[in-house]
Backbone as a printed PyTorch tensor [residue, N CA C, xyz], in Angstrom:
tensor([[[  0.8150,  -1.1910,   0.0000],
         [  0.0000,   0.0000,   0.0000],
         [  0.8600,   1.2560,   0.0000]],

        [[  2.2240,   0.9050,   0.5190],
         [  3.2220,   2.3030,   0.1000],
         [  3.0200,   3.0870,  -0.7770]],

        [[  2.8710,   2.2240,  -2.0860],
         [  3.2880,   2.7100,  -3.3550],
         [  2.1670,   3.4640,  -3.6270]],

        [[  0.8360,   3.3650,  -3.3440],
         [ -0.3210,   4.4540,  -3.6090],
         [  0.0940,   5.3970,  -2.9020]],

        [[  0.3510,   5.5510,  -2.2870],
         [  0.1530,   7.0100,  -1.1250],
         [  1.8450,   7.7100,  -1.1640]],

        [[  2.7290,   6.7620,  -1.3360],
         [  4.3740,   7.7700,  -1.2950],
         [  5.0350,   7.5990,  -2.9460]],

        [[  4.8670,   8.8630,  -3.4640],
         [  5.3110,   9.0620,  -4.2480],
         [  6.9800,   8.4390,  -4.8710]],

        [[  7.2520,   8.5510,  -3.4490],
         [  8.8040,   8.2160,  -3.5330],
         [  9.1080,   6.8410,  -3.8570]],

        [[  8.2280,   6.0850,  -3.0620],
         [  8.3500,   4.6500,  -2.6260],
         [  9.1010,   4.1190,  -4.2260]],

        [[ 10.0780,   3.1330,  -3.8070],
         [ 10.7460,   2.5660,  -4.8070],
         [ 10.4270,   0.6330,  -4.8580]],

        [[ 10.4080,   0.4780,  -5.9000],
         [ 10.2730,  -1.0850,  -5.7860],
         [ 11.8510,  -1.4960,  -6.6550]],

        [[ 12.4710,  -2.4820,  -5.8930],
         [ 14.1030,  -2.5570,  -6.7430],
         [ 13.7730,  -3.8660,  -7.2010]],

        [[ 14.8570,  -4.3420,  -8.0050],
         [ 14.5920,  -5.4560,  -8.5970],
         [ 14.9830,  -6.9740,  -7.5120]],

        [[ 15.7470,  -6.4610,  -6.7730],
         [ 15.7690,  -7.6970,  -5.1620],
         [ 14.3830,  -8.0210,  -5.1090]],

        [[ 13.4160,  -6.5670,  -4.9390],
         [ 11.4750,  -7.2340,  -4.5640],
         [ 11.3430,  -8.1610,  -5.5000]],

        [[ 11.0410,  -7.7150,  -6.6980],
         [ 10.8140,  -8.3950,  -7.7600],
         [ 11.4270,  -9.7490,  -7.9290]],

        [[ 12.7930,  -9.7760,  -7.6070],
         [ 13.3230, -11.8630,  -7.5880],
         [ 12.5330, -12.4800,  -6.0060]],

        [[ 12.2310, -11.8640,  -5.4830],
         [ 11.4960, -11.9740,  -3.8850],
         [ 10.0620, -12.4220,  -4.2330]],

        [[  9.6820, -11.9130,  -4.8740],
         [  8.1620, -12.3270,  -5.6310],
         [  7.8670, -12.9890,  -6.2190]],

        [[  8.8550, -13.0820,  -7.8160],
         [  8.5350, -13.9260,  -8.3870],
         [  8.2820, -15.4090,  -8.4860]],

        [[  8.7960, -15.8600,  -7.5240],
         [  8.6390, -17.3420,  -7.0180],
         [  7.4380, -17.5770,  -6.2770]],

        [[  7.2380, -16.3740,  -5.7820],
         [  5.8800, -16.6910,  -5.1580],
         [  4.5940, -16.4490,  -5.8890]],

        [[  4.4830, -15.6520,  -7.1920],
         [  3.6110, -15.1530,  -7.8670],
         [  3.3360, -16.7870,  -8.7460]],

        [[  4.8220, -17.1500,  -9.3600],
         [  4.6210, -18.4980,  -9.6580],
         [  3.8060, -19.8010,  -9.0110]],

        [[  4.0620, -19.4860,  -8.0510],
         [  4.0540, -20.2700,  -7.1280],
         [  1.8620, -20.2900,  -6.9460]],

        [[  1.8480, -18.7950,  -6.8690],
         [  0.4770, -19.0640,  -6.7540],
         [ -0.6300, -19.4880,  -8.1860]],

        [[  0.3550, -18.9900,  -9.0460],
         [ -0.6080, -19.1340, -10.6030],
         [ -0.5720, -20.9850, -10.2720]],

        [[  0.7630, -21.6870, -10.1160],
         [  0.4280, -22.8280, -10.4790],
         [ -0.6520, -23.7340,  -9.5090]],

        [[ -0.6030, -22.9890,  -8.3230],
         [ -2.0680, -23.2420,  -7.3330],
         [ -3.5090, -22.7670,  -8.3330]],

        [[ -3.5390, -21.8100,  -8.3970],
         [ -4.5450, -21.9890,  -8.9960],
         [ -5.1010, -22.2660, -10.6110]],

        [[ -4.1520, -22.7430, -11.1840],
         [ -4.3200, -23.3480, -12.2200],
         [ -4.7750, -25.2710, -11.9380]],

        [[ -4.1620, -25.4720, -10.7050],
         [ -4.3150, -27.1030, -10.4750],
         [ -5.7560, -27.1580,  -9.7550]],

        [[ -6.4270, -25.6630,  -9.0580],
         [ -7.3920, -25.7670,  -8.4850],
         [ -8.8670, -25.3730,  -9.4590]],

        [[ -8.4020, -24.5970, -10.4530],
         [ -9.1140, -24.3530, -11.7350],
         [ -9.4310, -25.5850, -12.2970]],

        [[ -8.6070, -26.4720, -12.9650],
         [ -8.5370, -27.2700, -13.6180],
         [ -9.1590, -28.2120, -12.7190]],

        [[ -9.1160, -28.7600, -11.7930],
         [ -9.6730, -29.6730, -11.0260],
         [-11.1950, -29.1690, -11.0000]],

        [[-11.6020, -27.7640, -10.7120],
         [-12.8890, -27.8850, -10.6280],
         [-13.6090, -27.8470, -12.1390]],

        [[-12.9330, -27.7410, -13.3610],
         [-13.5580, -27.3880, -14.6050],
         [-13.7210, -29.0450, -14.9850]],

        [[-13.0230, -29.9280, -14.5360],
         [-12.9230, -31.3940, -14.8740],
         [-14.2090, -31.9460, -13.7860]],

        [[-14.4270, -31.5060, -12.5640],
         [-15.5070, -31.7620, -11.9690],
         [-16.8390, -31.7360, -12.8810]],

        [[-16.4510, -30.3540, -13.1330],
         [-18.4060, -30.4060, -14.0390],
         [-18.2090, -31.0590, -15.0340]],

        [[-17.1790, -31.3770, -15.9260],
         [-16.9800, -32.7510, -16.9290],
         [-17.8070, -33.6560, -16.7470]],

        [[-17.0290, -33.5400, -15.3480],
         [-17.5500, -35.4580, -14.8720],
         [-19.3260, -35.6660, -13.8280]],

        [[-20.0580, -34.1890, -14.5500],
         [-20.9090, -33.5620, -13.6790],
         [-22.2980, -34.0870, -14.7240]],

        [[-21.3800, -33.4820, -16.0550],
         [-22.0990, -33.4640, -17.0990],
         [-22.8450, -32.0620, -17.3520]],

        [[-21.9350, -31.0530, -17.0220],
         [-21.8890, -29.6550, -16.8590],
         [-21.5410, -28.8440, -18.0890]],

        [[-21.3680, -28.2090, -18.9580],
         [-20.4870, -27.5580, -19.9340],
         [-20.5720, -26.3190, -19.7910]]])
């Protein structure tokens, strides 16, 4: 929330390698939790 309100606020590229594993980290959560529920209504007989 820094970054809205202080103009100054800097993001360096250390944040950014700090994140990215975790940003990964969450797409591939919810891609396995997507996919699991889109294969549910498959097997629902859902489309």
């Amino acid at each position: 929330m820094q970054g809205i309100y202080n103009p100054h606020f800097v993001v360096t590229k250390e944040d950014i390698d700090v994140l990215i594993p975790k940003v990964e980290l969450l797409k591939d959560i919810t891609e396995r939790i997507c996919g699991e529920r889109i294969d549910s209504y498959g097997e629902m007989g859902i489309k």
